[in-house]
N, C-alpha and C positions, 0 to 999 in steps of 0.2 A: 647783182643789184647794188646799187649804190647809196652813199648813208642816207644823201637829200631824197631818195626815193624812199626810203624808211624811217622820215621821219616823223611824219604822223605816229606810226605804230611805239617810235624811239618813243618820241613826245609822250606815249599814254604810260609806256615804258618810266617815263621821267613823271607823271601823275603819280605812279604807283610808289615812287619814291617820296615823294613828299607826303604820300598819307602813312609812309612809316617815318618820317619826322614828328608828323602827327599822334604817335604812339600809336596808330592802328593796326599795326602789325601784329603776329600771332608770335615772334620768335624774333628778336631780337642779334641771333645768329646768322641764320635764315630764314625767308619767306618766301612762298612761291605762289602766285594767284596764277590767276586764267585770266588770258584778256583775247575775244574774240577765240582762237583757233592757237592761241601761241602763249605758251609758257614762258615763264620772265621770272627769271631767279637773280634773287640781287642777294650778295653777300658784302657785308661791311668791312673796310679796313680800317686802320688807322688813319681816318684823315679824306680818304676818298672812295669813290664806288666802282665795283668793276659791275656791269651791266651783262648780263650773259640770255640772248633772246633767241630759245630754240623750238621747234617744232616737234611733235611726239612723245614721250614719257620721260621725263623725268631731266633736269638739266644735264651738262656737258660738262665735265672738266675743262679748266681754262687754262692757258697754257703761259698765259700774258702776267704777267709778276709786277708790279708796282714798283717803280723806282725811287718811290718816296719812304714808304716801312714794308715790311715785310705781311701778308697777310693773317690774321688772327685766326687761328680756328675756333669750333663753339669750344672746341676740348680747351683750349687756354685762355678763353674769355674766363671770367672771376666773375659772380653776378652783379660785384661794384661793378667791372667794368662796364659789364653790358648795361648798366643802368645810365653810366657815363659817356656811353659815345654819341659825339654827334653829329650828326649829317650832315651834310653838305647843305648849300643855302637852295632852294628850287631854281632854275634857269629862269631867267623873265621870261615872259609871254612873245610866242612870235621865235624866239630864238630855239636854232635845235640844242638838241642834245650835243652835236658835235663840238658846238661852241663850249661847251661845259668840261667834257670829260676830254684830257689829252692822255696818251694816243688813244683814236677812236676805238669806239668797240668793237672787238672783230664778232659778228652777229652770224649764225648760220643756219637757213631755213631748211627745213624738213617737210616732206609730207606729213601731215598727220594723220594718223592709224587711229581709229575706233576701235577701242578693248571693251568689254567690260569690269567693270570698276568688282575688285574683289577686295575683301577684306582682310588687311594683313596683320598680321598679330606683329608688335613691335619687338623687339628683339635688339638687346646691348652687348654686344662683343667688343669685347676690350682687346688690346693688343697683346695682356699678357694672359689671354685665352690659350689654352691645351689645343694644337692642331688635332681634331677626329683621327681616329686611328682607324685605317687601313685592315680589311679583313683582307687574309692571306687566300688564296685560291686553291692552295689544297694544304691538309694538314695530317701531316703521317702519310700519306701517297691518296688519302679519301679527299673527295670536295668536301671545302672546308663549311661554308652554310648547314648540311644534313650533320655532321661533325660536331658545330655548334648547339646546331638546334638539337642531338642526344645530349649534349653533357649539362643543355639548359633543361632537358626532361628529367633530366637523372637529379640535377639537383633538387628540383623542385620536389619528384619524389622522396629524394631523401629528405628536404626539410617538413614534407607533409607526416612520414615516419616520426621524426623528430618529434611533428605535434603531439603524433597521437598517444607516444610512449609518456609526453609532458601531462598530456592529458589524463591518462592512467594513473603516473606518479605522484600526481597531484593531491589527486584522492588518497592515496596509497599513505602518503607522507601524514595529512592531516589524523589519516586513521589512528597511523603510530603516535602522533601527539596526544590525541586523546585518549591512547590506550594508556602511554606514560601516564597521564594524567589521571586517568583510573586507576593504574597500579599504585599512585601515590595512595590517593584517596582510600583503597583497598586495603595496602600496608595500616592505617589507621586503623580501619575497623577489625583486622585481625587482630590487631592489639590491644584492642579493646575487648575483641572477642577473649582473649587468651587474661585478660584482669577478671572477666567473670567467671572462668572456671577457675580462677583465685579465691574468689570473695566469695560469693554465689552458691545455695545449696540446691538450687535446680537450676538448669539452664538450657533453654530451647533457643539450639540453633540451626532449626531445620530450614532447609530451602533456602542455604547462601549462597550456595552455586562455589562453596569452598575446595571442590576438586583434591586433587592429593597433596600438591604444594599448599593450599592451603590449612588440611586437615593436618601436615606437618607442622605447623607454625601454630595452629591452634593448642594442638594438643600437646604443647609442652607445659600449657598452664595446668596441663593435669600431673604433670612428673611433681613427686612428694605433695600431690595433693591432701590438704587436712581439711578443708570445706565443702569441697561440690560434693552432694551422694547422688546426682541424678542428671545425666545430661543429654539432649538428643542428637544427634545427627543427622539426620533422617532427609533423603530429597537432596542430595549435596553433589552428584557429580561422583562419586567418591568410588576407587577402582581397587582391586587388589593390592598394588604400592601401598594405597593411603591406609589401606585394613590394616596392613601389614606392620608398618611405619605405627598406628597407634597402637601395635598389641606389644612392641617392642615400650613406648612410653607408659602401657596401663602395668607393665612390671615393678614397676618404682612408683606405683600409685594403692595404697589400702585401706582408700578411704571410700571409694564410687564403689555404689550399691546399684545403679539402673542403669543398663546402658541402650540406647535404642538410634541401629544405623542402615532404619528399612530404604527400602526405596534406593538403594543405591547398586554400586557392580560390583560386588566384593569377587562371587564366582568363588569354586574351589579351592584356589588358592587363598585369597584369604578367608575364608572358612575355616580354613587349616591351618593358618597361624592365630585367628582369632581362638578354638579352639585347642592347640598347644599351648596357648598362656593361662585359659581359662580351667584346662588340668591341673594349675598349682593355685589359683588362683582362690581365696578364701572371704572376698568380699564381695564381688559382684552377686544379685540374688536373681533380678530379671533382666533378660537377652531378648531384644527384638531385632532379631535379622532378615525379614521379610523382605521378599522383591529383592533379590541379589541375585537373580540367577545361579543358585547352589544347585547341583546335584548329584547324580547317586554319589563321589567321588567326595565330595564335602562332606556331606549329610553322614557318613563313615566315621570321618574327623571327629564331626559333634556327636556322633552316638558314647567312639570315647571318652571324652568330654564329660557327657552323662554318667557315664557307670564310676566316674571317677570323684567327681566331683561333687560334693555331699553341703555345696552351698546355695548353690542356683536352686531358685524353685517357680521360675516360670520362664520358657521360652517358648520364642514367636517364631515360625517358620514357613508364615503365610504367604503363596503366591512365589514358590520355586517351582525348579521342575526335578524335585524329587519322585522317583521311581520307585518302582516294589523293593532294589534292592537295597535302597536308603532308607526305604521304610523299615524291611527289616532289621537292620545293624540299631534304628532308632528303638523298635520294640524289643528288641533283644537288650539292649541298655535300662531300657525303662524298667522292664521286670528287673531289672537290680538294686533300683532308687528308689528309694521312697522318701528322697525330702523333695520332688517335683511335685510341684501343684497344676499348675499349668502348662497342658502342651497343646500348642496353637499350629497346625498342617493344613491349615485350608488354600484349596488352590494349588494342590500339587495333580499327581500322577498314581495313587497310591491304587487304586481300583480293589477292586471287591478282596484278592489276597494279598493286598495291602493292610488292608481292613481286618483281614484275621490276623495276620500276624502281629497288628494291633490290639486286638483282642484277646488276643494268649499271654501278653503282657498284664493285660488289666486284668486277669483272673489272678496275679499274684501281688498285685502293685496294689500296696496300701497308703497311698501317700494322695494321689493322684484327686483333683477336686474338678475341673475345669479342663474339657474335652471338645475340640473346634476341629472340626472333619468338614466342614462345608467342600461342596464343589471336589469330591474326588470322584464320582461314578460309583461306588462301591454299591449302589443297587441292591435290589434283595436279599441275595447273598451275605452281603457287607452288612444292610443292615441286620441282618438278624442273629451273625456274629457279633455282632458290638453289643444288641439287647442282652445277650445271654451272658456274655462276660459281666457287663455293668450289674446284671442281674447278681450273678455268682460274686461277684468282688466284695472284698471286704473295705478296698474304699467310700469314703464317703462323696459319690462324686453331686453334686450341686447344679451343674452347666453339660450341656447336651447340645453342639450346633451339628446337626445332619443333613441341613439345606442342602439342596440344589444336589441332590445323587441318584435321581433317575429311583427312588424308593416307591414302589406300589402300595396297592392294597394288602398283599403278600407279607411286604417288609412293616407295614403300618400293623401289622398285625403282634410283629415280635414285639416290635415299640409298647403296644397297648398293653402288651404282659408285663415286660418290665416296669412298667408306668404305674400297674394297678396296685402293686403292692407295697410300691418303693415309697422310702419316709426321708430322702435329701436332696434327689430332686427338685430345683424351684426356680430352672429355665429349660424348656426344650422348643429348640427351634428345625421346623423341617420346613421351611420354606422354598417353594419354588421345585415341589419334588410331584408326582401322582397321584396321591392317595387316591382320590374322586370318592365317592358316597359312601365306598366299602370300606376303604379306610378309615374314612371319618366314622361313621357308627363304629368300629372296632378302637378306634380311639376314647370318642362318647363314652364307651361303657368304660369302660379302667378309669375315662377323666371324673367319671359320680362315684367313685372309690378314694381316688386321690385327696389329701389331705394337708397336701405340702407345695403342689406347683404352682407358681407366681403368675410368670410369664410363659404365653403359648403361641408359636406364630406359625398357623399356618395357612397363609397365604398361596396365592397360586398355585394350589392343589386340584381347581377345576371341581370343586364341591358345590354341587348343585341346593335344590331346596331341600331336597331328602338329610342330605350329610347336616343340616343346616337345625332344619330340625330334629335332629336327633341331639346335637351339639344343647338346641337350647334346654331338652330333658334334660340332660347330662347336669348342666346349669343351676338347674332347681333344687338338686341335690347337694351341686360342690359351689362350697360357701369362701373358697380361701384364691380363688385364681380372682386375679386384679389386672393383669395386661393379655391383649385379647386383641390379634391382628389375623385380617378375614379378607384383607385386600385383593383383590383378581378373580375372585370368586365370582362364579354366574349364581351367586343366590336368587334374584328374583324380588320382585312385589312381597311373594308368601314367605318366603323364607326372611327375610325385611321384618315381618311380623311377625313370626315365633319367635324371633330373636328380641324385637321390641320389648314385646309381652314380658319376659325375662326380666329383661337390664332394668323394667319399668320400677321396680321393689327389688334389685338385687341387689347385696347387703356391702360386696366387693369390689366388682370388676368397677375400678377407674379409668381406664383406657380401652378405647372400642376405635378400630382403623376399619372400614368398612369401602375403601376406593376403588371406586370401578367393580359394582356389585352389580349394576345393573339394578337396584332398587326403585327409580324411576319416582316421579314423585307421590304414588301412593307411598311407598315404601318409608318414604320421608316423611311423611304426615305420622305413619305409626310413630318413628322415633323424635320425633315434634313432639308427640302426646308423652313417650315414652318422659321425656325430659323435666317436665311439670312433674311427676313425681319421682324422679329418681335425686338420691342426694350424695350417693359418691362417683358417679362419674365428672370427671375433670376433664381430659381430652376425646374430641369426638373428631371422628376422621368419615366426611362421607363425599369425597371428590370426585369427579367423575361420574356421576347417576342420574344424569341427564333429569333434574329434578326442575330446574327453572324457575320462571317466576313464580310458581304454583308451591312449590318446595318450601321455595327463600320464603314464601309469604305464612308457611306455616311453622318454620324454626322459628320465625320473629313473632310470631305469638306466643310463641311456649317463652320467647325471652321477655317479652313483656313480664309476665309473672316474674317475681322476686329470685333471683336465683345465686345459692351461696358453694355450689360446686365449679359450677364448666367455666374454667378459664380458657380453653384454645378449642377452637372454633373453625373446622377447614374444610369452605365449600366452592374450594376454585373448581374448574371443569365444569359445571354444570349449564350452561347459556342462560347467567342469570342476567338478566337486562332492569333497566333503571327503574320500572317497577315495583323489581322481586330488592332491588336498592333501598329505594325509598321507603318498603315495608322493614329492612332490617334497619336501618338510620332510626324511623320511628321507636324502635322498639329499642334501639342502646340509649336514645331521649326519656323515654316513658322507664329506664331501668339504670340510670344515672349510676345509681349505689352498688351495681351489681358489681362481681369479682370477673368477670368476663374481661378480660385485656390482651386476646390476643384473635381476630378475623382475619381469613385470609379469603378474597374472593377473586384471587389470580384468573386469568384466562377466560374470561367471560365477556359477554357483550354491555355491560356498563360504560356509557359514555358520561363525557362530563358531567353534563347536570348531576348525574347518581354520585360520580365522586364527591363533589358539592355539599350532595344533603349527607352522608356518609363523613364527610371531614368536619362537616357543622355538629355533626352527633358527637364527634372524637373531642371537639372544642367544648363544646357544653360540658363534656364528664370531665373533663381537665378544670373546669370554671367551679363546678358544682362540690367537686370532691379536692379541694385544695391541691390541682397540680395533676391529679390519679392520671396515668397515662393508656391511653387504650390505642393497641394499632391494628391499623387497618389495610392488609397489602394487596392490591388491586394490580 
């Protein structure tokens, strides 16, 4: 085809240039439009146009060079320049293009191909771009792709490893800073600790979580101590080294009269050195080594300990697992001492010939005041070994705990003999043991003889209304018992009211614990009524007796009236609802001046409103009595 045959198309060719004279061009390097079916890419030189009109995608390299400058590419256009070139003049009208451009343009048509138009992401590679590296086809004699792709698994694995250890450590690391940063803070209060066993004539340092290292550091403020005589330990962590470690500093200390390091692990061994210093030792008076897991093996230790040492006069040895045969080395010691006052074995393993061989002690031990056997089993047997010794002894013993040993009616019976006659006596506790009806009347009669016991608790005995009644004769009689605990007991409605009747005119008993009696709320009304005329009880315990609002509404009548004994007041358990509230609210309003300052109405069905009128009552007696504080624990 020839140019004058392409010229029309030249000509629109030569349009398209003149509307980039125009500035309507998109790129000043190059432009490429569509006209009709045919691509027309014009690039700028210095001074003239090379025309390049091809069919299909995209233009052609041109091979034709300008003999006027050399062609500009966009790479060395300078955006002055491109802002400064400029075109050629348009061709006049009528005139071709060939007239215009010398040599003509060498033009080459193509079919044109239909694609569809995709979208390309643009993309700048520069000349001093890295040639892509070439995968090798095999690698070690294996295809190298599966080759790859393990060593890209393997790493991956190992950097997921990596995480997980970063992830562990991380923690790990912060821990350690805060533990520094605790041990600093800890170094302080150890030395702090250790200025008070300087200064300080008592010093409770139970429950620091002091361990051995720090029982070490502590306890140098006791070396040449001249101020502390009393300091605890107790609850610390604290193991054989650390026993051991302070009995080597309490050698150079003669001034600590109390030492107490229950609750901790001392265990045999230091049992054994705490007892080897305490053989020479001439200032310590009372030992509490409870809860150390001592046994038979220690408790040997400290028996010699006892028969040696003529300064201690009370030790604690509650809650080991000492056995018959530490029992004995302990009673074979004791029958030698008589400056021990108190020995405290509850919560061992001692059982009934435990118990004797305890007892064969006390028929010669004059020294001996305060005796705590709780919880060893010793049973009938035991108890009635320990009455008859206590009986025979020429101690003046005071304190009696025999709780929780499996004691009958049997054993209740040695007790009531020793009881009737004895004049130092003035606590015995059998709490938590059998007696039941037969016991208690065999107690009753000795108790309307007795002239000296204070304190009686025998609770959880399973003493019906019989035992109950018989206790309140007893009552009528003996004018000197003041504490009086009866908790667990199925007394009943009727026994509720022998015992009322009693307390209602009795001249002593200030304390009456009556929890979980089963008294129900007649039972309650008697000791309602009882309360209007009694004037030495102070604490009333009646928790648990299902007494209600019916109950509540009759204690708060008897508190209406003027009342200058019962300050504590404990009627949690009962299902008292807002009510059996609002009747006792009234009655601490209506009794403003009373000495009542302690209600406990825990566990009950009181909802807001009852607390309310109940906190309004507490407010009014703080208004009325300058401050007087009354609590109320719901």
């Amino acid at each position: 085809m020839s140019a004058t045959q392409l010229a029309p198309s030249l000509a629109s060719s030569s349009g398209l240039a003149s509307s980039l004279q125009r500035g309507k061009r998109e790129s000043r390097v190059f432009g490429v439009w569509k006209y009709g079916r045919i691509r027309s890419t014009v690039r700028l030189t210095s001074g003239r146009q090379i025309i390049r009109a091809s069919a299909g995608e995209g233009p052609r390299r041109s091979t034709e060079q300008s003999t006027e400058a050399s062609p500009v590419s966009a790479e060395q256009l300078s955006p002055e320049q491109e802002t400064n070139v400029e075109p050629t003049a348009e061709p006049p009208v009528g005139e071709s293009v060939a007239a215009v451009a010398a040599p003509e343009p060498e033009v080459v048509s193509e079919p044109v191909v239909k694609k569809k138009k995709k979208k390309v992401k643009k993309e700048v590679i520069t000349e001093t771009s890295s040639p892509i590296p070439q995968i090798p086809e095999t690698i070690g004699g294996m295809p190298a792709i599966p080759v790859l792709a393990g060593i890209g698994l393997a790493a991956i694995a190992a950097g997921f490893s990596l995480f997980k250890v970063a992830k562990k450590k991380v923690p790990e690391m912060r821990q350690a800073m805060d533990e520094k940063k605790l041990q600093g803070e800890f170094a302080g209060r150890l030395s702090e600790m250790q200025q008070l066993l300087r200064f300080e004539e008592n010093v409770d340092l139970q429950g620091m979580n002091l361990g051995d290292e720090g029982l070490a550091m502590v306890a140098e403020g006791l070396a040449f101590n001249q101020t502390c005589q009393y300091v605890d330990f107790s609850s610390n962590g604290i193991g054989e080294k650390g026993i051991i470690t302070l009995a080597e500093i309490l050698k150079n200390d003669s001034n600590l009269q109390g030492l107490c390091i229950s609750g901790n692990m001392a265990g045999d061994e230091g049992a054994k050195a705490l007892a080897g210093y305490m053989c020479n030792d001439m200032s310590i008076q009372t030992l509490n080594i409870s809860g150390n897991c001592i046994a038979d093996e220690g408790a040997v230790a400290l028996a010699e300990m006892i028969e040696r040492n003529s300064t201690l006069n009370s030790l604690e040895l509650n809650n080991n697992v000492i056995d018959y045969e530490g029992t004995v080395a302990i009673a074979e010691a004791l029958a030698k001492n008589d400056g021990l006052t108190t020995l405290a074995m509850s919560g061992n393993y001692c059982g009934a010939m435990g118990a004797s061989a305890l007892a064969s002690a006390i028929r010669t031990n004059e020294g001996l005041e305060e005796i705590y056997f709780n919880g060893n089993d010793i049973g009938n047997e035991g108890a009635r070994a320990l009455s008859e010794a206590l009986e025979a002894s020429k101690a003046e013993v005071d304190t009696v705990d025999l709780g929780n040993n499996n004691i009958g009616a049997e054993g209740a019976e040695a007790i009531a003999k020793y009881l009737e006659d004895n004049t130092s006596l003035t606590s015995l506790n059998l709490y938590m043991n059998d007696l039941g009806d037969a016991g208690m009347e065999k107690l009753a009669s000795a108790l309307a003889k007795n002239t000296t016991l204070l304190t009686l608790d025998i609770g959880g005995n399973n003493i019906c209304t019989q035992g109950i009644v018989a206790l309140a004769e007893a009552l009528k009689e003996n004018k000197t018992l003041q504490r009086l605990e009866l908790g667990y007991n199925p007394i009943g409605p009727d026994g509720a009211k022998a015992l009322a009747d009693v307390i209602k005119l009795h001249e002593s008993v200030d304390m009456l614990r009556l929890g979980w009696c089963k008294i129900e709320k007649e039972g309650t009304a008697n000791f309602a009524d009882a309360l209007r005329y009694n004037s030495t009880l102070t604490i009333l315990d009646l928790r648990g007796n299902n007494m209600g609002n019916d109950g509540a509404a009759y204690i708060a009548q008897s508190l209406t009236v003027v009342n200058e004994t019962l300050t504590n007041l404990d009627l949690g358990y009962n299902e008292i609802k807002d009510e059996g509230a609002y009747a006792l609210a009234s009655a601490i309003k209506n009794n403003s001046d009373g000495v009542l300052n302690d209600i406990k109405l825990n566990n009950n069905y009181i909802t807001k409103f009852g607390e309310v009128a109940l906190t309004e009552a507490a407010d009014l007696v703080r208004e009325m009595n300058d401050g007087k504080e009354i609590s109320i624990f719901l």
